[in-house]
C-alpha positions, 0 to 999 in steps of 0.5 A: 320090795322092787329094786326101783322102789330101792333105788329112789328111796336113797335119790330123793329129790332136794327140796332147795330153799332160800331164807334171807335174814336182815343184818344187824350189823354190815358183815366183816371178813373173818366173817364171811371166811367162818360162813364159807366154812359152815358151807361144807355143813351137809345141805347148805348149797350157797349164800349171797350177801346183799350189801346195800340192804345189809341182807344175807340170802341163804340157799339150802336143802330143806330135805336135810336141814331146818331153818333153825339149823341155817340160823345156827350157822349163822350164829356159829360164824358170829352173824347177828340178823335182825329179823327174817325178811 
């Protein structure tokens, strides 16, 4: 193996990607802080929340994560979405 070949494998191009969901309920606090902490979780880059359309947009590395990972965090920071849109 050459060490090019070497050297790419470990600097992989990211692969972002957005998912918004649709709120159930308008977000509290204490839940944006436990979403803030699930930030630090290894690919989820940010999230912006929409507040006029109760809609949170996550940004995250799809290389490292699925959907159903980012969704986990959602449930994890007790974030109830309705539907993705």
């Amino acid at each position: 193996m050459r060490d090019v070949d070497y050297l790419n494998c470990y600097n992989a191009p990211m692969t972002y990607v957005e998912v918004t969901y649709q709120l159930q309920a308008p977000l509290q606090e204490e839940q944006l802080r436990a979403l803030s902490q699930s930030a630090n979780l290894y690919g989820l880059r940010r999230f912006r929340v929409d507040r006029e359309r109760n809609q949170i947009s996550l940004e995250y590395d799809g290389s490292r994560l699925k959907e159903s990972e980012v969704a986990q965090a959602l449930r994890r920071a007790n974030i109830a979405v309705a539907a993705r849109v």
